[in-house]
Residue, then its C-alpha position, 0 to 999 in steps of 0.5 A: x157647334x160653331x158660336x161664331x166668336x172666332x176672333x173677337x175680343x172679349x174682357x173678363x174681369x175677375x179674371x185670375x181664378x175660379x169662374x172668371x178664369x173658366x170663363x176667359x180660358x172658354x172664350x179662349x177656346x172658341x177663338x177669343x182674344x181675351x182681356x183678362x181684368x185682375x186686381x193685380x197683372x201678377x200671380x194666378x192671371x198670369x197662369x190664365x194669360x199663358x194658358x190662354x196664349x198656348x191656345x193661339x189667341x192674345x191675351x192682355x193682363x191687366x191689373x185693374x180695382x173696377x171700383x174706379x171708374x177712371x182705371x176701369x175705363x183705361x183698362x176697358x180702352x187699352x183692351x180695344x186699342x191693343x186688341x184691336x177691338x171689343x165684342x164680349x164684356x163678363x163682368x164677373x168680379x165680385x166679392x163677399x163679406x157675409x154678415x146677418x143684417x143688424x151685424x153688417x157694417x157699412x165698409x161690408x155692405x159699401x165694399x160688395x156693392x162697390x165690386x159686385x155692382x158698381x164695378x160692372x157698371x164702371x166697365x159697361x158705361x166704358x164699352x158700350x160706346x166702343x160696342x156701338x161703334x162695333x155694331x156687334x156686341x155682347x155683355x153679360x153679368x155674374x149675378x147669383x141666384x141668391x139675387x132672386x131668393x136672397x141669403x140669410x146672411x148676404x144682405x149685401x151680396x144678395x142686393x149686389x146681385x139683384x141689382x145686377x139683374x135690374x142693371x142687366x133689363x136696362x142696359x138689355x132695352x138701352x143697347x138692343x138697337x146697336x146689336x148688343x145683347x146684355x143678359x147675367x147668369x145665376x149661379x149657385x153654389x159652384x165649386x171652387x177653391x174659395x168654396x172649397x174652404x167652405x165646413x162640409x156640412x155647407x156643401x153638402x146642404x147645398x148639395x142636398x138642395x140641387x135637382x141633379x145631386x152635384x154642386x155646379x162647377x166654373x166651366x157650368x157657368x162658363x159653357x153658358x156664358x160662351x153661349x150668351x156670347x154666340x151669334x146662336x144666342x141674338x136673339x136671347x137679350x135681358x135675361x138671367x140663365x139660371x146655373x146651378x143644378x137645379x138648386x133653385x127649382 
């Protein structure tokens, strides 16, 4: 199937590894021009920029905290401005700091809604404009499923993430009218390098807890995302595409 995003430009942030670098290398692969977002222009971005560059498609490397607002809305124009264009927002970036609640302190709880949250919203207030100019756009946000069911543990995660979604609903009512669709996908457990560090016994109970008996992997997640993005998908606008094997079933 052709999903119609042949030369358009897409940003990717949390783009260096894992889903992030799944997601931009897919985009990639359907003929985007990717802005691919890091906290820093070296070490596994670059790898995904060449990756990305040896497909025929550009690809710019920016090294950007999205927890500011003032480097994220210069990352998001340069992007538009050396691309020539946007089109395609992933906000992914995201982090952990797992504590049970009464154990959680305040720099873990600020410091995950800081990237999870705010940092998406950092980057969706600096393009939507630029998507409205376009009359053509698509966002979508890396939620979690542990921000529909919550997580012992991940009180800040979980709030992170559920709040992605509500972020998602209104933007989804907000930029309707200008062709822009904005909807998040929910992961579960999805097998990376950082997971993979994860006790054994961690990844086989989530394992244990999917429908189809294996761990989701990042190009699950971004074969959905590829499709939020197409022109097969207008019509899907504020909605949250479960990932994750069946584990919330």
């Amino acid at each position: 199937m052709d999903l119609g995003l042949r030369n358009r430009v897409a940003l990717v942030t949390g783009a260096g590894q894992g889903i992030g670098a799944a997601i931009a290398t897919t985009l990639a692969a359907e003929g985007c021009h990717v802005g691919l977002v890091d906290l820093s222009e070296d070490g596994p971005v670059a790898t995904v920029a060449g990756t990305i560059s040896a497909m025929g498609v550009r690809s710019l490397v920016l090294g950007c905290d999205v927890r500011d607002p003032v480097a994220t809305r210069a990352a998001v124009e340069r992007v538009a401005g050396e691309l020539g264009g946007l089109h395609v927002v992933v906000c992914n970036a995201g982090i952990t700091n797992d504590a049970v609640s009464w154990k959680l302190s305040d720099e873990a709880w600020n410091d995950v809604l800081a990237v999870s949250l705010t940092g998406c919203f950092n980057v969706v207030r600096a393009a939507v404009p630029i998507l409205r100019t376009e009359g053509w756009g698509r966002v979508v946000a890396t939620a979690s499923i542990n921000g529909l069911r919550g997580k012992f543990g991940q009180a800040n995660y979980a709030a992170s993430k559920a709040g992605l979604i509500g972020l998602v609903k209104t933007l989804a009512r907000e930029t309707g009218a200008f062709g822009v669709t904005v909807n998040a996908v929910a992961p579960g457990m999805v097998l990376t390098d950082l997971t993979g560090q994860l006790p054994p016994q961690a990844l086989e109970g989530a394992r244990g807890e999917t429908a189809v008996g294996r761990l989701t992997e990042p190009n699950d997640v971004a074969n959905a995302v590829a499709f939020l993005c197409s022109d097969a998908a207008a019509c899907i606008t504020g909605e949250t595409l479960r990932v994750d094997a069946g584990q919330y079933i």
